[in-house]
N, CA and C atoms as an extended XYZ file, in Angstrom:
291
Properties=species:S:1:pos:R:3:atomname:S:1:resname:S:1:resid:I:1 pbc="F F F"
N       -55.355       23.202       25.456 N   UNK     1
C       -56.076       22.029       25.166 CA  UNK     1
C       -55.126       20.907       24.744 C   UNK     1
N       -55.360       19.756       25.135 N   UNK     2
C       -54.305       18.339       24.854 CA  UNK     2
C       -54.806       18.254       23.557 C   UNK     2
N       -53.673       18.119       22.442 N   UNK     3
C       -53.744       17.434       21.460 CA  UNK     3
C       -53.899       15.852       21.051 C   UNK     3
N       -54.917       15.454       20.595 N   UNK     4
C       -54.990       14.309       20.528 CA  UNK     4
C       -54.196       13.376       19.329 C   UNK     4
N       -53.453       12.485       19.531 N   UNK     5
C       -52.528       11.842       18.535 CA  UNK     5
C       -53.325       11.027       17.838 C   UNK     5
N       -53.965       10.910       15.905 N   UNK     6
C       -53.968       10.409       15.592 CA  UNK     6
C       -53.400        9.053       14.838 C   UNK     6
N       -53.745        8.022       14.934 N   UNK     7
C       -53.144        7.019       14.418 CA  UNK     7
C       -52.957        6.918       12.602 C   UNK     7
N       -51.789        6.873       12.445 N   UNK     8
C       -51.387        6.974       10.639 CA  UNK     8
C       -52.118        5.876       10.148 C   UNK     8
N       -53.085        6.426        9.371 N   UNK     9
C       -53.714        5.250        8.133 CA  UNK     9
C       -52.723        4.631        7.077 C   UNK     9
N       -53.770        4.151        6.323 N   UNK    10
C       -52.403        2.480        5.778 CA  UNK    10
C       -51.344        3.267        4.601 C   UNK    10
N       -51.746        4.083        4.261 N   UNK    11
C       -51.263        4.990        3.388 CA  UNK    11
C       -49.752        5.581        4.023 C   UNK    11
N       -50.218        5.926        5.108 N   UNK    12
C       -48.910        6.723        5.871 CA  UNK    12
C       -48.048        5.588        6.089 C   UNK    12
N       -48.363        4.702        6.582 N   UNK    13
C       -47.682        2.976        7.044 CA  UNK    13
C       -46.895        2.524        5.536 C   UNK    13
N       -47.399        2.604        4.592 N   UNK    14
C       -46.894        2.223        3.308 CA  UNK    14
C       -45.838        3.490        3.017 C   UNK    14
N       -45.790        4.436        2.898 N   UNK    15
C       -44.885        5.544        2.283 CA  UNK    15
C       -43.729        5.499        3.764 C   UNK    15
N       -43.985        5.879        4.659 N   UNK    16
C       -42.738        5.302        5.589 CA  UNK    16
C       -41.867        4.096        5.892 C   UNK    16
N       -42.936        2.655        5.259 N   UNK    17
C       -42.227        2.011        4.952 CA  UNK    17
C       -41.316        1.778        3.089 C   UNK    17
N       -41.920        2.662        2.678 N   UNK    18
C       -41.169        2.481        1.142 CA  UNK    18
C       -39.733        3.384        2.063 C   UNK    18
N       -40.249        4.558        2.469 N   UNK    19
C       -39.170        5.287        2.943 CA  UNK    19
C       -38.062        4.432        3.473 C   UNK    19
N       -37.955        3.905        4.460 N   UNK    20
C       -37.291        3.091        5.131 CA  UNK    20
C       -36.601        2.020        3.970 C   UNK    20
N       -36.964        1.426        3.473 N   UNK    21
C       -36.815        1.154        1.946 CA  UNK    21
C       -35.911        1.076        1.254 C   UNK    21
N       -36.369        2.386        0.873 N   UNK    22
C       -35.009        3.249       -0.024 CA  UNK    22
C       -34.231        3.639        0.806 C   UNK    22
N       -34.017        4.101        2.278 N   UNK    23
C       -32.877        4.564        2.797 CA  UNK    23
C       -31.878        2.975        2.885 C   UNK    23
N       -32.637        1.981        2.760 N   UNK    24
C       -32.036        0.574        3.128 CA  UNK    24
C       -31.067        0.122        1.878 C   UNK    24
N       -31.883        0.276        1.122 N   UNK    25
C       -31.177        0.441       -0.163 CA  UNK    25
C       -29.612        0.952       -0.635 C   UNK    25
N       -30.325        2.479       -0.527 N   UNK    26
C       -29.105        3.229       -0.556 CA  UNK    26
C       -27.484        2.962        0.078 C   UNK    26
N       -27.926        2.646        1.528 N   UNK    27
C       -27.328        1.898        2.519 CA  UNK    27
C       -26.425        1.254        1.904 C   UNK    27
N       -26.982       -0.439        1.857 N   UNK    28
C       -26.257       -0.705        0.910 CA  UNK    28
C       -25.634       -0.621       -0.412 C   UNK    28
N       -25.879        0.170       -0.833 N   UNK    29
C       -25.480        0.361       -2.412 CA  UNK    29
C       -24.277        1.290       -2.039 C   UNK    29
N       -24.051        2.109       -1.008 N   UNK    30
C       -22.848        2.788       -0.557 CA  UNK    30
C       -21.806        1.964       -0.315 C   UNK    30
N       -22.338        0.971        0.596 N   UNK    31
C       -21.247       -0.095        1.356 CA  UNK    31
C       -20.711       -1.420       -0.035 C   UNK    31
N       -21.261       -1.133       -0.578 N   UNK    32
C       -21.077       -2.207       -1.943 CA  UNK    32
C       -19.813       -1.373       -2.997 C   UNK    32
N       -20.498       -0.458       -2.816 N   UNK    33
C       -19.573        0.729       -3.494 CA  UNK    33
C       -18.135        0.955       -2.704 C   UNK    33
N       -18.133        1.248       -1.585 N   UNK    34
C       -16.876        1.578       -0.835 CA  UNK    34
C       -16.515        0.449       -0.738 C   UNK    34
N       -16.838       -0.696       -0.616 N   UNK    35
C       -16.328       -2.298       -0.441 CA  UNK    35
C       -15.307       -2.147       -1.932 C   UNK    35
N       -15.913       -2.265       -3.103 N   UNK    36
C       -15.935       -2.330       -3.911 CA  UNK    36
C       -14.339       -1.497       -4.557 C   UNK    36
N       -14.409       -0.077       -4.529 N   UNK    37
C       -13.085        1.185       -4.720 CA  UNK    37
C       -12.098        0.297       -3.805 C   UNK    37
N       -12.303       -0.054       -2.336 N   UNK    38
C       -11.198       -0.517       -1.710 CA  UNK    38
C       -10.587       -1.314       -2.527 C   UNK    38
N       -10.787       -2.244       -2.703 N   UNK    39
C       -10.502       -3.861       -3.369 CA  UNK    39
C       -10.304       -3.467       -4.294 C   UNK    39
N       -10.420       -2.370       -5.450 N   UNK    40
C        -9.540       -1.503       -6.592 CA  UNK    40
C        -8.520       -1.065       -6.036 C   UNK    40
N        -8.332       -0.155       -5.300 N   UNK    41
C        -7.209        0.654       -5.000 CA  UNK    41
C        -6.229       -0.857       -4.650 C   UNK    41
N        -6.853       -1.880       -3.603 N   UNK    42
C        -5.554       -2.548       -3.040 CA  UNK    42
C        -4.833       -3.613       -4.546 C   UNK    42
N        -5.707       -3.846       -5.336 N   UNK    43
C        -5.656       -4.741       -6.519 CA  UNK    43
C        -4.080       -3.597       -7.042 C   UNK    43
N        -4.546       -2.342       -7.132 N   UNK    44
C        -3.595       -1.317       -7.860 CA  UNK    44
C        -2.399       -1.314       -6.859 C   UNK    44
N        -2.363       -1.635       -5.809 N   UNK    45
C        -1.438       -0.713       -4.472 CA  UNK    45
C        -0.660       -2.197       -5.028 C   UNK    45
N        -0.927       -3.724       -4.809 N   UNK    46
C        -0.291       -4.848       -5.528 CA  UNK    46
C         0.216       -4.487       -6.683 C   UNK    46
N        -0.203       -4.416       -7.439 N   UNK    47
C         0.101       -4.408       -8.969 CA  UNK    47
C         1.602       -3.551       -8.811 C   UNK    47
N         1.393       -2.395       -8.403 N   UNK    48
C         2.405       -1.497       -8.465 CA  UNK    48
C         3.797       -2.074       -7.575 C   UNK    48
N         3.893       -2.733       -6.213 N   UNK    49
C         4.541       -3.047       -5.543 CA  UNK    49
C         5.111       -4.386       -6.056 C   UNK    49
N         4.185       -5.430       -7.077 N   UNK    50
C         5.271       -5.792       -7.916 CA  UNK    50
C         6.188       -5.953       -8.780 C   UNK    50
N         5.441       -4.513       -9.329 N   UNK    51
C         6.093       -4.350      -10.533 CA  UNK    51
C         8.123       -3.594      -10.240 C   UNK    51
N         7.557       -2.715       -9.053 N   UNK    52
C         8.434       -2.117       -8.720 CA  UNK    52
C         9.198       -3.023       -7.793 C   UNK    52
N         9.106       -4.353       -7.411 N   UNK    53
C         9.721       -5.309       -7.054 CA  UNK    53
C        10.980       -5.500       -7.840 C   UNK    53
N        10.547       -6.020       -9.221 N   UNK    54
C        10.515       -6.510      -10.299 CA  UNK    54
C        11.588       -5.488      -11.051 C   UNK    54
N        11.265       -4.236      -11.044 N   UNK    55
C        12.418       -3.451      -11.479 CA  UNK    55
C        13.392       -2.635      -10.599 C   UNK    55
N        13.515       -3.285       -9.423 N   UNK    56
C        14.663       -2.744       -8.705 CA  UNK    56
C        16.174       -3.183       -9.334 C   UNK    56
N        17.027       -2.513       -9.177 N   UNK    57
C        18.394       -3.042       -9.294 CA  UNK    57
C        19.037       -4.121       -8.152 C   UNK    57
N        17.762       -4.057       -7.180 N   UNK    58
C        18.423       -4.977       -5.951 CA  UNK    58
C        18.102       -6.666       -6.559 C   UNK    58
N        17.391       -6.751       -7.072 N   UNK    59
C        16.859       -7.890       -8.012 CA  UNK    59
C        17.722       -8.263       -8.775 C   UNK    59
N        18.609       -7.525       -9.658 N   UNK    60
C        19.910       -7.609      -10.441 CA  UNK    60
C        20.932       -7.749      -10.372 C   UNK    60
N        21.280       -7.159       -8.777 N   UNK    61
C        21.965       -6.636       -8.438 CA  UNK    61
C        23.615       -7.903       -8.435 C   UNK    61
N        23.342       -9.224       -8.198 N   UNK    62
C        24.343       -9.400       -8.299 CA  UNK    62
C        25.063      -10.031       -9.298 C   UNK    62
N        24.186       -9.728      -10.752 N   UNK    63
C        24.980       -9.725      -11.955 CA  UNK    63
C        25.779       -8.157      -12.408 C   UNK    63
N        25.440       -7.413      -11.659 N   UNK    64
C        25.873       -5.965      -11.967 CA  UNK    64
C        27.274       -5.542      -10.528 C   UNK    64
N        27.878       -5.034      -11.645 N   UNK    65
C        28.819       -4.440      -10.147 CA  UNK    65
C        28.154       -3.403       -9.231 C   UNK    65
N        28.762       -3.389       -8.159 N   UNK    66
C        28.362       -1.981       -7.054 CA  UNK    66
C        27.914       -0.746       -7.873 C   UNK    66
N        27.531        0.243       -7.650 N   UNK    67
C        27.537        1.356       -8.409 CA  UNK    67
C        27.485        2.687       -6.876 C   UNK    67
N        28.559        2.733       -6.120 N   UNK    68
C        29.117        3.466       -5.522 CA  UNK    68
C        29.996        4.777       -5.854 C   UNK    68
N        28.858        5.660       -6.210 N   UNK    69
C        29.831        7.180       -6.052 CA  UNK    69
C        30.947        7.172       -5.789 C   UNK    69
N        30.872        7.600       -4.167 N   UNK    70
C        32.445        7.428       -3.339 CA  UNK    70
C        32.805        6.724       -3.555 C   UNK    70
N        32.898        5.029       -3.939 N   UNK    71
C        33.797        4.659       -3.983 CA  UNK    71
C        34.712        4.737       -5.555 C   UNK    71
N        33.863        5.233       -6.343 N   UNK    72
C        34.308        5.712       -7.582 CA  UNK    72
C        35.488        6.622       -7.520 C   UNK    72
N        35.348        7.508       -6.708 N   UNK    73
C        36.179        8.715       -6.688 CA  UNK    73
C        36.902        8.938       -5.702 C   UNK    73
N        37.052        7.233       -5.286 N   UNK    74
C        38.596        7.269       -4.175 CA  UNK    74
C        38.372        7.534       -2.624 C   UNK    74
N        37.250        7.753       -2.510 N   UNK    75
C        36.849        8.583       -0.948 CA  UNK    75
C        36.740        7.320        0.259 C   UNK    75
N        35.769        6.508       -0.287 N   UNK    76
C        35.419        4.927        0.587 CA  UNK    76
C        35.837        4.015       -0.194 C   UNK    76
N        36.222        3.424        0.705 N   UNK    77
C        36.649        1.659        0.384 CA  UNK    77
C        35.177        0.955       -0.332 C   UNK    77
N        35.933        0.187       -1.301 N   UNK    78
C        34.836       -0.860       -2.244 CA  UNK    78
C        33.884       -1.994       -1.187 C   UNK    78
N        33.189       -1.806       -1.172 N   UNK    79
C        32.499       -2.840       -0.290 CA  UNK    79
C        31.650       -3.927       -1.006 C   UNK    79
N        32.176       -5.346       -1.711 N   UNK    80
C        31.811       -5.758       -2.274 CA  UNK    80
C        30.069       -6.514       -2.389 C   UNK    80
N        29.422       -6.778       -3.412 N   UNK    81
C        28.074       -6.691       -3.369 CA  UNK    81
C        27.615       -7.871       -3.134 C   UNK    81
N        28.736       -9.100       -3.387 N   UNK    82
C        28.064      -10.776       -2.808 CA  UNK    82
C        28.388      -10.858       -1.235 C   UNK    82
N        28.804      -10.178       -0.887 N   UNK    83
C        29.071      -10.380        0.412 CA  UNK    83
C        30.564      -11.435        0.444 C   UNK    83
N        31.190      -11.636        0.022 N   UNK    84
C        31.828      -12.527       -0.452 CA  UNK    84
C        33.033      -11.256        0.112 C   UNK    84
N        33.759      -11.148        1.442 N   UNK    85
C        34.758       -9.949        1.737 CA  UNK    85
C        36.311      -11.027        2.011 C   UNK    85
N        36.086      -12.461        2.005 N   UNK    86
C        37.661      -12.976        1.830 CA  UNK    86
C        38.452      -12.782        0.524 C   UNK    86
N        37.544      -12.621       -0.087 N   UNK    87
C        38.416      -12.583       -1.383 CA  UNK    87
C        38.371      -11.115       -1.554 C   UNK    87
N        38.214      -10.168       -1.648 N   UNK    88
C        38.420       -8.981       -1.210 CA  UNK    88
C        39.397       -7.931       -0.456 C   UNK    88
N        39.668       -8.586        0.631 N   UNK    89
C        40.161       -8.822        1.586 CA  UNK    89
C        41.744       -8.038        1.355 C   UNK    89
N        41.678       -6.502        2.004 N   UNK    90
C        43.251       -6.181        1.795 CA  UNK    90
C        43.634       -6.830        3.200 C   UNK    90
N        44.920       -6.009        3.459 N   UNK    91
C        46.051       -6.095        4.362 CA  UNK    91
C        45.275       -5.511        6.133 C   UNK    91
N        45.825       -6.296        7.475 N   UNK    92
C        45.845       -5.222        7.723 CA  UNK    92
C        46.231       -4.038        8.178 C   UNK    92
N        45.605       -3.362        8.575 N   UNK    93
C        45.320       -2.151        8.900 CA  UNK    93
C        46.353       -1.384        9.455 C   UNK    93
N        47.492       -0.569        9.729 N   UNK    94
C        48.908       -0.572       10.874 CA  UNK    94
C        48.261        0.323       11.242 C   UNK    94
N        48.756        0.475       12.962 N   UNK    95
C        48.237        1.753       13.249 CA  UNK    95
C        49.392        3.045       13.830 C   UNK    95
N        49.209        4.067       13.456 N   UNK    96
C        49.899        4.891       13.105 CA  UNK    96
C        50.554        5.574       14.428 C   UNK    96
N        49.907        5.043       15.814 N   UNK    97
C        50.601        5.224       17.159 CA  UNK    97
C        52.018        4.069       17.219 C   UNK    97
């Protein structure tokens, strides 16, 4: 036997639309939320990248001498840190052929 489809009274029309509703809601209240953590995290991901700007030694760097291991302990040549290599500047080089 064909089932006949009744039509939803106003009752059903009202609770599917509250339904719809609240899923709309929710909806947004997610996207407000994840909007929201992003724009924290990137506020923090800044914060940190200037701070650590800010305390590099490369920032300092050319009131401070080199701080080269090897060249501490004789192995490599001093490679000076202003870039400044005329005044620096040994002899050169003979070659041993």
């Amino acid at each position: 036997m064909p089932q006949h489809l009744a039509h939803p009274g106003s009752r059903d029309l009202r609770s599917q639309a509250v339904h719809r509703l609240q899923v709309g809601m929710f909806g947004l209240a997610a996207m407000l939320l994840l909007v929201s953590l992003a724009s924290v995290i990137m506020q923090r991901i800044q914060t940190v990248d200037r701070s650590a700007i800010a305390s590099t030694p490369a920032a300092s760097a050319s009131a401070l001498p080199a701080n080269d291991p090897l060249a501490d302990i004789g192995v490599a040549p001093e490679v000076p840190v202003d870039g400044n290599a005329a005044a620096h500047k040994q002899g050169k080089p003979v070659s041993a052929h």
